[in-house]
N, C-alpha and C positions, 0 to 999 in steps of 0.2 A: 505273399500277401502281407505277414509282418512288414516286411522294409516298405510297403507302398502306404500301409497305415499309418505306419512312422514318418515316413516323405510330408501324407495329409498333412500330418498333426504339426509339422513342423512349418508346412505352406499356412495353413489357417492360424499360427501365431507370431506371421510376418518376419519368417526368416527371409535372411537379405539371398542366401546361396548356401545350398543343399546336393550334397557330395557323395553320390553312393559309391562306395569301393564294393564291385563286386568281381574279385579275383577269378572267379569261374563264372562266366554267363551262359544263365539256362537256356535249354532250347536253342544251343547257338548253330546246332546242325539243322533244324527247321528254318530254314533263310531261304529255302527257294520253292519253287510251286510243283509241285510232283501230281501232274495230273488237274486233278480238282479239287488238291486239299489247301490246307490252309497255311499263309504263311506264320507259323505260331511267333518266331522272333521279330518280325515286326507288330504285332499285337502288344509283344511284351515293351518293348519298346517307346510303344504309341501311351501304355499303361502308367510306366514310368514317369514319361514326360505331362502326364494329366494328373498324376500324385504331387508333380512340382519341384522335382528332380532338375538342377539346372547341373550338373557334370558328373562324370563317371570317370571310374578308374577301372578298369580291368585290365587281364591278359592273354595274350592268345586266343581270339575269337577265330571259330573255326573258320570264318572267312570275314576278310578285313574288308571287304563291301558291306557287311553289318553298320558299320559307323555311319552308313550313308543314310540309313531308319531311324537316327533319332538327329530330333531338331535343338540339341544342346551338345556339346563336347564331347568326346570320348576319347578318353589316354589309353590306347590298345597296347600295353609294355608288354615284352619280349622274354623269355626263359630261356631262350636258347643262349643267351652267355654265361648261365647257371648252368646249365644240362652241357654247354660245351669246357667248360673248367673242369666238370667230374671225368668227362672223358680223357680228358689230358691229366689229371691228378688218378684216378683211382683205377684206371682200365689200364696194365701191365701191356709194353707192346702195343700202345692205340696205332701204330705207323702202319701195324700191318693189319688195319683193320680198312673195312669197308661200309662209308654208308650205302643203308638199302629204303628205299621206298616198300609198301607192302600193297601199291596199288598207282597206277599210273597218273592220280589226281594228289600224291603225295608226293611226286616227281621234285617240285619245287624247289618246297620244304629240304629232301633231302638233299636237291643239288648247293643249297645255301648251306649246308651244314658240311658236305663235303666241302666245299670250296673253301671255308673258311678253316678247315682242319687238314687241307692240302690232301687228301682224302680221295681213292675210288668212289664210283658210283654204281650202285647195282638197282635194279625196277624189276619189282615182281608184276606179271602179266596174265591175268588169267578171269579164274569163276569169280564173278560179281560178289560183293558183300553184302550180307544181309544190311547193315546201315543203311547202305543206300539206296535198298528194295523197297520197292511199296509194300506193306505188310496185306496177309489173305483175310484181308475184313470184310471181303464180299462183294466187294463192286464190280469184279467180273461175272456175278453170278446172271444169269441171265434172264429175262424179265419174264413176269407170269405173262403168261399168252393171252392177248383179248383181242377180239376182233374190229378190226379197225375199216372204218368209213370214208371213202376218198383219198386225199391223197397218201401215201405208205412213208413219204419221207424219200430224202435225198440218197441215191446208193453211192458211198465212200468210199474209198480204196481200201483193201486190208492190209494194214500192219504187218511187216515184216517182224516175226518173235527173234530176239537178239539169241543169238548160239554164245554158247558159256565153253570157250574151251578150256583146256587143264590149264594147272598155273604151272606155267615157266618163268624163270628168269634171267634177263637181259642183262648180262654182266659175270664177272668171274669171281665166283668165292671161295672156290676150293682152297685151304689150306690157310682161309683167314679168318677172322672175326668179323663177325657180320653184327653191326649195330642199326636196330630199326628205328626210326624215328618215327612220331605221329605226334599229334596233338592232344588227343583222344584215347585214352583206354578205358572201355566200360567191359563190353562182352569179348574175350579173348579168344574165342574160339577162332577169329582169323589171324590173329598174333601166333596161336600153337600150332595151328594149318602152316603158316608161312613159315614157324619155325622147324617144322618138319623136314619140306621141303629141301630149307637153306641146307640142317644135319646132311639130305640125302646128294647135296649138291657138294658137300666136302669141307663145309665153313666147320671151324673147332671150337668156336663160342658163342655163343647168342645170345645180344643187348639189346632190349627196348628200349628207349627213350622217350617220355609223354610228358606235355606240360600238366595234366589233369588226368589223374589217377582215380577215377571212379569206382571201376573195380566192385560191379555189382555180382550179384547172386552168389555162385560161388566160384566167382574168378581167382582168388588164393588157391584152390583146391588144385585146378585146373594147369596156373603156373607150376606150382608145386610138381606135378607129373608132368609134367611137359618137356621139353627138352632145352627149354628159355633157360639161361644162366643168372639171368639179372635181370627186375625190369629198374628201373627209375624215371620216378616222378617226383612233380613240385609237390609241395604242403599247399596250391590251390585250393584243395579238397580233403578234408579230415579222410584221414584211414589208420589208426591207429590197430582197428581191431583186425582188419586185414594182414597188416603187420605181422600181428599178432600168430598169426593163421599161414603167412609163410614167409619165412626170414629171405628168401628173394628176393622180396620189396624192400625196396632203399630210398629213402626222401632226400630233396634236395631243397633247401630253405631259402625262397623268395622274398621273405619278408622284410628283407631291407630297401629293395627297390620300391615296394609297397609304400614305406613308410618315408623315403626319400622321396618320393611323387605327392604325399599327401603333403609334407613339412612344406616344396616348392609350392604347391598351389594357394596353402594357406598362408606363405609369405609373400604372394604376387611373383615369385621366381619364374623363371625359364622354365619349361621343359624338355627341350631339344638336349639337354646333359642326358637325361635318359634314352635317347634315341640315336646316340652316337654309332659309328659301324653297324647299323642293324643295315640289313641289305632288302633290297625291292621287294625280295620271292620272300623273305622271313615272318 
């Protein structure tokens, strides 16, 4: 609400162009329609552009069809040649590591991350993620009973309920390092599930990697016991006090491309420099 007040204030005093840098875009996982809810990221979107917002900068939107929701520019820049520099500088042995996917929708992601680090690929396969579930707010509950006049309505077919089998994984990690890649880390409970796993699967270190370190409730606590070595995120998203809470979390500082993306735009420069080697799937 502040930055759209601010956008206002800045449209109704005849700015020429109005430039939100926003490093982490909310609600970037509400982009598509689950059932009969709402799309919230194009709302926000639609919001922006009615406050007078003519370009944006962010990074890593959880899905790059986002940009197609707003009717001005979007610079979607990339972390993963930060997050892949730390792996080659600070991970001991990265040769004999292996990127892992932690769910068959982040296959991509990690196949661009192995590729470009010459890199195995491993995909965990299994029980569904809570992110991706419709949450129990009651919409299957079933209607009060009242007697109905004439016609009863159409009879449907019934839904086949999707089977959740255990999580396997597709790929060899025994005796390597297993580095997770995502976008995303808020709720960890399927980060330390899938780290479990990898332990019982024979890998002898375990790395997250996420452009946006949320890191709600008490995900420090969580990390902390877990069997995760390491996770690293960008400075996207403050987390100082997290930090704080378990020296496992490691930043990685994006602020340079940030600030090379704004100097370009505000000198009429290019921005395809910024977009050099970024690959299709990234």
């Amino acid at each position: 609400m502040e930055l759209l007040v601010m956008a206002y204030a800045l449209k109704t005093s005849c700015a020429k162009n109005i430039i939100g840098v926003i490093p982490y875009f909310p609600y970037s996982k509400q982009c598509k329609m689950r059932k009969r809810g709402s799309i919230v990221c194009k709302l926000l979107a639609s919001m922006l552009a009615k406050a007078g917002l003519t370009h944006i900068i962010t990074m890593d939107l959880h899905q790059k069809e986002i940009q197609g929701f707003f009717s001005f520019p979007v610079d979607n820049l990339r972390a993963s040649p930060f997050l892949i520099q730390y792996i080659q500088d600070e991970i001991p042995d990265y040769r004999n590591a292996v990127i892992v996917a932690k769910s068959p929708s982040a296959a991509k992601r990690a196949q661009s991350y192995a590729e470009r680090l010459r890199l195995g690929l491993a995909v965990m396969h299994g029980e569904a993620h809570h992110s991706e579930l419709d949450m129990a707010d009651g919409r299957h509950s079933p209607p009060l009973s009242r007697t109905t006049i004439g016609h009863t309505g159409l009879e449907l077919p019934l839904m086949m309920a999707k089977e959740k089998p255990p999580i396997t994984v597709v790929g060899d990690v025994g005796g390597r390092i297993a580095i997770i890649v995502d976008d995303i880390i808020d709720d960890v409970e399927d980060f330390v599930a899938a780290a479990e796993i990898l332990k019982e699967r024979g890998a002898y270190k375990i790395y997250i990697m996420a452009t946006h370190g949320l890191l709600s409730a008490d995900a420090p606590r969580l990390i902390e016991e877990s069997a995760i070595d390491e996770v690293v995120v960008t400075n996207t998203v403050p987390h100082e006090v997290q930090k704080l809470q378990c020296p496992k979390i490691k930043t990685v500082d994006v602020s340079m491309i940030l600030a090379e993306a704004i100097r370009r735009i505000h000198n009429g420069e290019s921005m395809a420099y910024l977009f050099r080697n970024i690959a299709l799937d990234d």
